[in-house]
N, C-alpha and C positions, 0 to 999 in steps of 0.2 A: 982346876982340872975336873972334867965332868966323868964321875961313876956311874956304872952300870951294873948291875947284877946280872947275871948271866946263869943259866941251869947249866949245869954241870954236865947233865947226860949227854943235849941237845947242843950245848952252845947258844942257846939262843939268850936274849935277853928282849924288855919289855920296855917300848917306847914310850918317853913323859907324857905324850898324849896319850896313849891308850889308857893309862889309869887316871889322866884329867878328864878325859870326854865319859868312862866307869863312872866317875864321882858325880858331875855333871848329871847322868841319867839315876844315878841312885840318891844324893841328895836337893836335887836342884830340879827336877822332873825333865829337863828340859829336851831327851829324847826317850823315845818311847822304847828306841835298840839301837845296838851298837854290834856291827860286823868289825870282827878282826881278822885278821891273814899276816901270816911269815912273810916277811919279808926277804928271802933266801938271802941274796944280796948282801945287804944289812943283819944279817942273822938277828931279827928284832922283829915279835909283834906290833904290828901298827894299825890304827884305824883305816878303814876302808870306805866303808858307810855310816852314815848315823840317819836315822828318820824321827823326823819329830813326832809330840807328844798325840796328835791325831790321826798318823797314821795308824793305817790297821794290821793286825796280824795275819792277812794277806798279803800286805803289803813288803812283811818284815820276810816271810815267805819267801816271795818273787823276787827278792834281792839275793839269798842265797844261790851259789852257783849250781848248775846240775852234775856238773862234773868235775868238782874242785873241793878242796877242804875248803873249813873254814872254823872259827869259834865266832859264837855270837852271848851277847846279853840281851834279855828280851824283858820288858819292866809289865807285870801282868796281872791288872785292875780286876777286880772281881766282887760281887756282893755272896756274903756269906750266908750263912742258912737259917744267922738270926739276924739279916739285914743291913749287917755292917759292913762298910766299902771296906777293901784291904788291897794291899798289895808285894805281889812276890814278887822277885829277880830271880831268874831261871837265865842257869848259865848253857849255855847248847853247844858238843863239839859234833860239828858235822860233818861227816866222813861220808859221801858217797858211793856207792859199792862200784861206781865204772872211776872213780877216781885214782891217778895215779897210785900207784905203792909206794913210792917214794913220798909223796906228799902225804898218804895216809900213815908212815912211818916217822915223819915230822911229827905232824901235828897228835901221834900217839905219843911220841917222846916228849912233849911239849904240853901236853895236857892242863896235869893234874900241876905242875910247878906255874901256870900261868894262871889256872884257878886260881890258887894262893894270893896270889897278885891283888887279884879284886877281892879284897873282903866284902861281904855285908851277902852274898848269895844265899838264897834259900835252897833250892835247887837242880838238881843237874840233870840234863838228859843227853844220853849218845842217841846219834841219828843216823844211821846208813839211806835212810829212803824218809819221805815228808808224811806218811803215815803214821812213822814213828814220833814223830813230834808235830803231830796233829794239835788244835786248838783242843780237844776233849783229853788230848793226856796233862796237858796244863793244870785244864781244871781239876781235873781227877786226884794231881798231884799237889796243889793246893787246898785242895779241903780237905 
């Protein structure tokens, strides 16, 4: 019999791919980010998108919708101020300000228990608009 955890507030629980395709870009490089979305339905986060290791953070960008939630991981390579590569996992819930209420009231109830989920996050940014999680608040937020 297959178990599921499930958050309490939301109902929701977390699909075995979503935290294999997590592990995949956190120990394995093998994508560069991972879009997740509710599954209403399923009451269950699940992968949506993944973009490989040379896409760019444009790229990861143009995948999120203009008018819909969503949670993202975004795996974010940088040289340091004494020359050292590194890299952070930055977890992003993005909420749109023309987006539903209903779906911005999911994915608030659902947040912080789906965090949890992925360990290994450095991390975190809310986004209502793509200014807010511009490539320069990354960096900012990393060093």
């Amino acid at each position: 019999m297959f178990l599921r955890r499930t958050n309490s507030s939301s109902g929701m629980g977390v699909a075995e791919q979503s935290k294999t395709t997590f592990l995949e870009l956190q120990r394995k490089k093998v994508h560069r980010y991972v879009i997740f979305k509710i599954d209403e339905k399923k009451k269950e986060v699940v992968v949506e998108k993944t973009g490989g290791p040379a896409e760019s953070y444009d790229d990861f960008t143009a995948s999120l919708p203009e008018n819909d939630c969503r949670y993202a991981v975004y795996d974010f390579d940088f040289v340091t101020s004494e020359n050292c590569q590194k890299s952070k996992i930055f977890f992003i819930a993005w909420s749109p300000s023309v987006s539903r209420i209903r779906a911005k009231m999911l994915y608030a109830t659902s947040k912080d228990w789906f965090r949890r989920e992925l360990e290994g996050i450095h991390y975190e940014i809310q986004a209502t608009d793509p200014t807010e999680m511009d490539l320069e608040v990354l960096r900012d937020r990393a060093n």
